[in-house]
Backbone bond lengths (Angstrom), bond angles and torsions (degrees), N, CA, C in turn:
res aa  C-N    CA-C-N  psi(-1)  N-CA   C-N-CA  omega(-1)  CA-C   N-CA-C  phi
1 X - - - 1.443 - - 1.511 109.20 -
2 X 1.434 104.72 176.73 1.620 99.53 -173.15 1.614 114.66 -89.19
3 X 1.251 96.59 174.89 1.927 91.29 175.79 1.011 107.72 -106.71
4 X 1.469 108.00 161.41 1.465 86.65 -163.01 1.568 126.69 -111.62
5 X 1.401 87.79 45.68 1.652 113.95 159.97 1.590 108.40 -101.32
6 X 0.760 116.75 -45.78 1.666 133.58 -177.47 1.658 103.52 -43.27
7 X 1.010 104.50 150.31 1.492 129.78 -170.23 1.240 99.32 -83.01
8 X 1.850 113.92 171.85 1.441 100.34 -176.87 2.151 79.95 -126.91
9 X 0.968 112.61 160.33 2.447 128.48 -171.71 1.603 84.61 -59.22
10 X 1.600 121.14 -50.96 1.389 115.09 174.66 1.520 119.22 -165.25
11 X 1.346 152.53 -168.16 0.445 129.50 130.90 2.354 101.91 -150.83
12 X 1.384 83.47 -166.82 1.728 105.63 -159.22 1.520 104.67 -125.85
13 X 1.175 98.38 153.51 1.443 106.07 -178.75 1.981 116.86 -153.63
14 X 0.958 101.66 119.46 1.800 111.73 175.57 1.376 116.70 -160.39
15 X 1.898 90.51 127.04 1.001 130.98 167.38 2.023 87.68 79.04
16 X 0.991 120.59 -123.82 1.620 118.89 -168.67 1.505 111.65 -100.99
17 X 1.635 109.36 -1.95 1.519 100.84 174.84 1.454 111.68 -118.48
18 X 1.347 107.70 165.81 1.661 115.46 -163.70 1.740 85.79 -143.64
19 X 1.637 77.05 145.79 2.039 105.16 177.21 1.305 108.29 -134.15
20 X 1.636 100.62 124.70 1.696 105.99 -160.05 1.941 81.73 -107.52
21 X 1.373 119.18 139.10 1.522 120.15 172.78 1.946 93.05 -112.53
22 X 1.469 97.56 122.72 1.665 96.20 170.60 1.704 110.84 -110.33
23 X 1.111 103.85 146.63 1.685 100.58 166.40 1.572 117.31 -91.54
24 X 0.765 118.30 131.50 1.817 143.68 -165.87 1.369 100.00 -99.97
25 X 1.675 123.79 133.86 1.783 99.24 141.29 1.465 101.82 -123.79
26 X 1.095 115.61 139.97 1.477 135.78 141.66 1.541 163.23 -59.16
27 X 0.990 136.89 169.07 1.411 108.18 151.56 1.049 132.45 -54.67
28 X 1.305 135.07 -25.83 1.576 150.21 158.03 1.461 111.86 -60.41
29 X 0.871 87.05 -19.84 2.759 94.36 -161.80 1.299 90.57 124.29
30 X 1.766 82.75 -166.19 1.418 122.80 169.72 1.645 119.73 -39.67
31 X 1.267 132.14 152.26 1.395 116.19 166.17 1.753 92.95 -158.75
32 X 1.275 109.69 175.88 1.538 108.16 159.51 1.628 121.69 -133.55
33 X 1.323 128.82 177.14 0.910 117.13 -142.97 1.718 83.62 -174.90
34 X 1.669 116.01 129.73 1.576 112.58 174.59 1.426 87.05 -134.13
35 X 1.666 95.58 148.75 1.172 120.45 137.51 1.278 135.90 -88.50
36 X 1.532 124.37 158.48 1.831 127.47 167.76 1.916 109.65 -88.78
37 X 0.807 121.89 174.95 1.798 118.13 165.43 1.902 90.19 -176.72
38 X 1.084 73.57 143.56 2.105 91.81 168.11 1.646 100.68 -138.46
39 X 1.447 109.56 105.64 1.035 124.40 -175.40 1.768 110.13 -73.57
40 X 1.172 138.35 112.44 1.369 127.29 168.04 1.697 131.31 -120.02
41 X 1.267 158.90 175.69 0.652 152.91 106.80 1.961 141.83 -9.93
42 X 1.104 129.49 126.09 1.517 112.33 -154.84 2.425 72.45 -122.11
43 X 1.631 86.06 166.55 1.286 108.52 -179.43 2.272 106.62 -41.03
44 X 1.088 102.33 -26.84 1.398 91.18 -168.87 1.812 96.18 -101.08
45 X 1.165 107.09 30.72 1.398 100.54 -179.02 1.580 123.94 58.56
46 X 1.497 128.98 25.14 1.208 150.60 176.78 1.606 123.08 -92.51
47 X 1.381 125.83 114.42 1.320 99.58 -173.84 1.059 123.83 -88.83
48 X 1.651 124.98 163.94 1.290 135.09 -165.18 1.642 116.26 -152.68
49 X 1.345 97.06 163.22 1.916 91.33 -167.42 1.433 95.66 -128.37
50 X 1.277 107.14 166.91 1.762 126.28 -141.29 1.401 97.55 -155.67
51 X 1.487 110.08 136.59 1.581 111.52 168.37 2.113 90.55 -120.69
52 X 0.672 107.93 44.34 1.848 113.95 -169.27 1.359 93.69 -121.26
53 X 1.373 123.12 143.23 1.490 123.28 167.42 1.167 108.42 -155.12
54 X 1.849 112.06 138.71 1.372 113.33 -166.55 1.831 98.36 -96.44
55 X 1.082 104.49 -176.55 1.663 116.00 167.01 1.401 122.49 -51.91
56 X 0.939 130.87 -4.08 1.370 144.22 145.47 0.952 125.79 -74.28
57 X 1.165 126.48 -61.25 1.680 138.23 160.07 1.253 110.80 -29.91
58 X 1.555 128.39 -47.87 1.589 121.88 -162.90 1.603 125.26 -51.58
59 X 0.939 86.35 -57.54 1.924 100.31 173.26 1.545 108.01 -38.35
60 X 1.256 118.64 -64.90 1.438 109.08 173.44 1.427 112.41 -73.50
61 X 1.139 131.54 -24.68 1.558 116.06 166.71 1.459 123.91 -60.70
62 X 1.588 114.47 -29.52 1.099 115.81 179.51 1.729 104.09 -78.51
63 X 1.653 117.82 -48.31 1.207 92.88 -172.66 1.327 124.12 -86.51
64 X 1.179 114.54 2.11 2.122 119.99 146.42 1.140 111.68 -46.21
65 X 1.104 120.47 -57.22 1.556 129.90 175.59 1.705 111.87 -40.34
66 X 1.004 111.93 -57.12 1.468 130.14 -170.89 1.527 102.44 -61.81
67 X 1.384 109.74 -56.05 1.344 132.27 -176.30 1.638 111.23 -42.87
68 X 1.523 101.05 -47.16 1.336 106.04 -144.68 2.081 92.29 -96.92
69 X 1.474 100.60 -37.03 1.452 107.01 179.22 2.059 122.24 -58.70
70 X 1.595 88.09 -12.08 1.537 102.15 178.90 1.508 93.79 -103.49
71 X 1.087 145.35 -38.60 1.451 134.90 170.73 1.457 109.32 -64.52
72 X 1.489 133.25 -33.15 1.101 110.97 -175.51 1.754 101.66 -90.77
73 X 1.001 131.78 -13.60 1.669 130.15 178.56 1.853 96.44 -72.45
74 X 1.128 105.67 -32.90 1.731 97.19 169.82 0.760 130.06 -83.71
75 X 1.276 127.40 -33.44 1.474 127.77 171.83 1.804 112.35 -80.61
76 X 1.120 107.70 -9.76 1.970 116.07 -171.83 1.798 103.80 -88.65
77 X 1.468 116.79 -39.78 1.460 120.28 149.45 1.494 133.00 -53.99
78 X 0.945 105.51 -15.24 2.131 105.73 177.07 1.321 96.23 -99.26
């Protein structure tokens, strides 16, 4: 997994959620691997990150998902 200084190959963002895609290597090689995050605000006005998503959230989680599963099938073929 990544460190968590390390950069993520790319990532995407819609509506309040963001998908970080990292490259991994393995015993196999290279591979990738994304995360989701919904960045928000907490009561003292501080920000904070979230893997939780309400009914609002879905739509862009799903099409991050989509987004990110066609970037990594392209980049996993070269």
């Amino acid at each position: 997994m990544a460190t968590p200084h390390s950069k993520p190959a790319t990532a995407f963002r819609s509506g309040n959620v963001n998908a970080a895609i990292w490259e991994n290597t393995g015993e196999k090689g290279a591979f990738f691997s994304v995360t989701f995050s919904r960045p928000y605000k907490d009561a003292q006005g501080k920000w904070k990150v979230s893997s939780s998503y309400g009914l609002n959230d879905l739509d862009s989680l799903s099409s991050l998902a989509e987004l990110a599963k066609g970037w990594v099938r392209g980049h996993s073929l070269q």
